[in-house]
N, C-alpha and C positions, 0 to 999 in steps of 0.2 A: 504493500500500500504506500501512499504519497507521504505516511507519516514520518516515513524514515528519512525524509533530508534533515541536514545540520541542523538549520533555521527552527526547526519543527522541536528539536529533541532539546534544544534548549528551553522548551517552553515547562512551564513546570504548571499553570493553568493553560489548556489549551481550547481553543473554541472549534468546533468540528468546521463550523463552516468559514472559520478563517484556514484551515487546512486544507480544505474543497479549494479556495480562492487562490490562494497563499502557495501552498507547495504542489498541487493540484492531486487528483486523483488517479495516481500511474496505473499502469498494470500491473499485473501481478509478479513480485519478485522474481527472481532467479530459482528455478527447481532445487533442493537439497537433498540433499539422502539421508533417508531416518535409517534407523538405529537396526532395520534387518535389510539394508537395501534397497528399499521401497524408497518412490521417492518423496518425497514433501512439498506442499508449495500453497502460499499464502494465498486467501481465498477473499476476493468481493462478493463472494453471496452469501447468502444467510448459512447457517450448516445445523444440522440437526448432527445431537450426540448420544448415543446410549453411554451411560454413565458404568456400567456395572465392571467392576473389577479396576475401578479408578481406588488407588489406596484410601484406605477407612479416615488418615488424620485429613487429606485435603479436603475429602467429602466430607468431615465436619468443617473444616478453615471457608468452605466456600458456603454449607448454612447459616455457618455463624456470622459470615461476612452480609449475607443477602437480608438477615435481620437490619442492620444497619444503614445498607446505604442501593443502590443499582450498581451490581458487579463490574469492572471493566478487567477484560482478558488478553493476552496474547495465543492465537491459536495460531499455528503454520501448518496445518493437515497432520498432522503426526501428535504434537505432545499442546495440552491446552494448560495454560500457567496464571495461575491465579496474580491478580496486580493488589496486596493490600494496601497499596501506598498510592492509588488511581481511583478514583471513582465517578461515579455520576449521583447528584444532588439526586433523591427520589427516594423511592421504593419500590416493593414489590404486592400486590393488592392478588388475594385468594380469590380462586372461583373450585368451587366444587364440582364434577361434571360426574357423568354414568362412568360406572367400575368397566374397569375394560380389560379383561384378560389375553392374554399373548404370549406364544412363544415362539422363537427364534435358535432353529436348528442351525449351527456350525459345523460344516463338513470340513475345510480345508483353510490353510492360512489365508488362501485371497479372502476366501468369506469372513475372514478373524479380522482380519485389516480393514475389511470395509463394513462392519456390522460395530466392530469395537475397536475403533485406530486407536482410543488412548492406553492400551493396556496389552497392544498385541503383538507385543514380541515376546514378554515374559509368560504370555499362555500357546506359543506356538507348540508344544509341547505336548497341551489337550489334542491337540487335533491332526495326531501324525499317524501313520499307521490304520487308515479309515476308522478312527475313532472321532467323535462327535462332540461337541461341548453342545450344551441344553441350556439359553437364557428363557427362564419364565418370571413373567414381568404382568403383573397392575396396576394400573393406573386409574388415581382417584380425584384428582385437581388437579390445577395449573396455578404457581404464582405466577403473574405477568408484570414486568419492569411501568412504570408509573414515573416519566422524569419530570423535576418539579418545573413550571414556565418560566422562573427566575431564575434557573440555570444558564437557558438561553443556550443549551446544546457543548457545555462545556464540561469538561471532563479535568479535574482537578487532584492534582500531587503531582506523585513521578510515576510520567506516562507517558515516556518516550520510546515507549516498546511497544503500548496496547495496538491491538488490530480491532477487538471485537467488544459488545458489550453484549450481557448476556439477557438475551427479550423477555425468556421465560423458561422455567422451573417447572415438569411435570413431577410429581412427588405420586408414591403412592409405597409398591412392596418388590424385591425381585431377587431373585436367587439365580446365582452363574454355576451349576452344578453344584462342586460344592467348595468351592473357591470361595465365592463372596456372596453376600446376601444385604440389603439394603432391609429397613423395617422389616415384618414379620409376614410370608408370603399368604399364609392362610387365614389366621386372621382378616390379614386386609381384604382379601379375594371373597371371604365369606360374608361381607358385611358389620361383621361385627364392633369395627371401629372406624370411626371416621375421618375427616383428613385433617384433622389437626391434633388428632392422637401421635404420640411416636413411632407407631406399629403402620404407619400408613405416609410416614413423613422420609422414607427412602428417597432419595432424588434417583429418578429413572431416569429421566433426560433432560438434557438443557438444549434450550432452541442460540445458536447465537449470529448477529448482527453485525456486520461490518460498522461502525463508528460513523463512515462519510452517510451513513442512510440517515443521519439525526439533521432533524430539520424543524423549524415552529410549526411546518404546515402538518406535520405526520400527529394528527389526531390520536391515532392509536396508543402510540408513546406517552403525551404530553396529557396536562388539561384538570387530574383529578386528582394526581397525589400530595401537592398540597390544601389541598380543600379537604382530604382524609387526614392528614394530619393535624388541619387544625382544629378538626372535628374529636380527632381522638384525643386532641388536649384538652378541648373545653368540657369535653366527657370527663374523663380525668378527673379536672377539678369538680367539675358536678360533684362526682361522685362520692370523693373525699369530703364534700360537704353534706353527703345525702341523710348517713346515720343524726347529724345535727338536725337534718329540715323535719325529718319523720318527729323527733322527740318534738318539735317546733310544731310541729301540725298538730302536736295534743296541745300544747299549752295553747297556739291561735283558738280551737274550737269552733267554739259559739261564736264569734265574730264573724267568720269567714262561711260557717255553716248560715248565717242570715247571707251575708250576701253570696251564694250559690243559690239562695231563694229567691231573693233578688231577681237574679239573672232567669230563672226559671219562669218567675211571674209577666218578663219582655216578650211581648206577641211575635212572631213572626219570624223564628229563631233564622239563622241564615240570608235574612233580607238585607238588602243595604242598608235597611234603617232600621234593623236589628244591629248590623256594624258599627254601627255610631253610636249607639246607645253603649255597647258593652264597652268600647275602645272608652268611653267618656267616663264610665265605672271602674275600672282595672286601670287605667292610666289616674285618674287620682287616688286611687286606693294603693298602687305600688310603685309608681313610679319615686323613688326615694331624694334621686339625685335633681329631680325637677328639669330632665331633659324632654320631658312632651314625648316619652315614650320609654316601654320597657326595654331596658338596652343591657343591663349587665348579669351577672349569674345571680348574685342578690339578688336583685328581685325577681329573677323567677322563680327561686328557689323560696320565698317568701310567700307564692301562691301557695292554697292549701288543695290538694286532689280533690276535697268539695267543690273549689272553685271550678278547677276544668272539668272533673265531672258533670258537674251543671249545665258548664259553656256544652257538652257536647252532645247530651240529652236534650237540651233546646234545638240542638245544629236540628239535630235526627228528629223530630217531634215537626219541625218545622221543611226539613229539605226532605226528609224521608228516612227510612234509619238505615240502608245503606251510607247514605253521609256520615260522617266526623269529623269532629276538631281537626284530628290530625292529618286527612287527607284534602278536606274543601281548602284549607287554610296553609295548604303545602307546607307543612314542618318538614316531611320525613325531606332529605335532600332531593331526592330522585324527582319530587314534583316541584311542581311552580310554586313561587313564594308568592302567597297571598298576607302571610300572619299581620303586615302593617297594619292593614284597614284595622284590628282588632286590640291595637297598639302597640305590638311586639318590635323593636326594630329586629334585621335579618343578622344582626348580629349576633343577639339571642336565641339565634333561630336550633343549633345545635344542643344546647342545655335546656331549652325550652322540650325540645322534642323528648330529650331524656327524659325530663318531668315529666312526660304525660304516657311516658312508656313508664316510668316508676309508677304512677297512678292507675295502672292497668287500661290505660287507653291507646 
């Protein structure tokens, strides 16, 4: 790749698309020869890896790394080198998918090299003499790479080596006969644990990226991970404050049980002049710091589950009881934010929501 001229390797933050502009985007290296002859050679397309018989300490060095930050690698077709001194500003965001069972019969070295290049010279061995190695492999999720929009495509430490960053993590169970084994094959394969158990957190494969592919416009990459993080921080602290709010909700009581009747006796629950009346109720009863709306963890934390229980047996009384607080009024993130009109700002929009998911709503 073009990262290797001079100018590039002296960068210790480097911006991809100043590398694109800057050093340009060459072709692929010079061929090498890995370590049984076969040759090697630096790749611009994506590569898919089966992970099994990659040693037990990296395959924790690269979980432990991917808690932290988006992986950045050096891959050359032969040996894949974790960078912990390189990263990309982000994370990685879980998705759970259908259990998928697989396996993958090894008859001879070319099938050893091309099924599992990082690990296939020290198992050429298995598969000499028409004998066979057996990878059975499930897979239960995918983490996918999440890079924050304030990175702006830039990959930071020393990373005058990286080729690739790694898209995504399929985790699940798998056993290389009986060589190596990732999580617990049966277990996982049977359903019995899920994928954030350890018996289902084997990393089967990594998808990985060439670096010049990171761009603002790649949707895919960008856009959510920090709005998840600042989501799970304002959770956090919700939280931390929640055992406080519950004992707080017996001492408020009686106050807040009148006005959840209150709010109960307003005709026309979910109307626009149902919204004005509540936003006029809840914003002088909580807003604390007199900014004309509820804005901080305090005060939503200060409602009492009377309260929004109220607000959403009116919604439903009035819109239908498929309706809710939580979905007409877009708390959860996934929907459109409406909470203003009812005086929430969207900034409270993440601790607000916890509230009313603590309140069984």
């Amino acid at each position: 790749m073009g990262i290797k001229s001079e100018r590039c390797l002296s960068m210790l933050t480097i911006s991809i698309l100043a590398i694109v502009a800057s050093c340009g985007a060459s072709a692929p290296t010079d061929l090498e020869t890995g370590p049984t002859g076969l040759t090697c050679e630096e790749t611009q397309d994506t590569v898919e890896l089966m992970m099994a018989g990659w040693s037990a300490a990296h395959m924790s060095m690269l979980q432990s790394a991917a808690d932290k930050s988006v992986l950045v690698v050096r891959y050359d077709g032969c040996e894949l080198e974790l960078l912990p001194d390189c990263h990309l500003e982000g994370g990685y965001q879980d998705r759970e998918t259908a259990r998928s069972n697989q396996k993958i019969i090894i008859r001879n070295v070319e099938e050893l090299h091309e099924e599992l290049p990082l690990n296939a010279s020290s198992l050429e061995d298995e598969v000499v003499d028409d004998a066979s190695l057996v990878l059975s492999f499930v897979t239960v999720g995918t983490r996918s790479a999440r890079i924050s929009p304030s990175s702006k495509g830039m990959i930071v430490g020393n990373c005058e080596r990286a080729t690739h960053f790694v898209r995504s993590i399929v985790v699940g169970a798998y056993e290389l006969g009986s060589i190596s084994s990732g999580g617990d094959l049966e277990k996982c394969r049977d359903g019995e644990v899920d994928m954030d158990e350890m018996d289902c957190q084997g990393v089967v494969q990594v998808l990985l990226t060439p670096l010049f592919e990171m761009s603002s416009e790649r949707d895919d990459l960008y856009g959510n991970v920090s709005d998840t993080m600042k989501m799970e921080a304002a959770v956090n602290a919700f939280q931390s404050m929640m055992k406080l709010n519950l004992e707080s909700d017996k001492d408020r009581g009686s106050a807040q049980t009148d006005l959840g009747a209150k709010i109960l006796r307003l005709p026309d629950g979910g109307s626009d002049g149902w919204d004005g009346l509540v936003k006029r109720i809840l914003v002088e009863e909580f807003d604390r710091d007199n900014s004309g709306s509820i804005d901080t963890t305090k005060e939503v934390s200060s409602i009492s589950c009377d309260v929004f229980i109220s607000l959403d047996r009116s919604i439903r009384a009035g819109r239908g009881e498929s309706a809710s607080l939580r979905t007409t009024y877009g708390f959860p993130q996934r929907f459109r934010w409406v909470g203003g009109v009812l005086g929430f700002d969207e900034k409270a929009r993440v601790v607000a929501d916890a509230r009313l998911e603590n309140c069984g709503l």
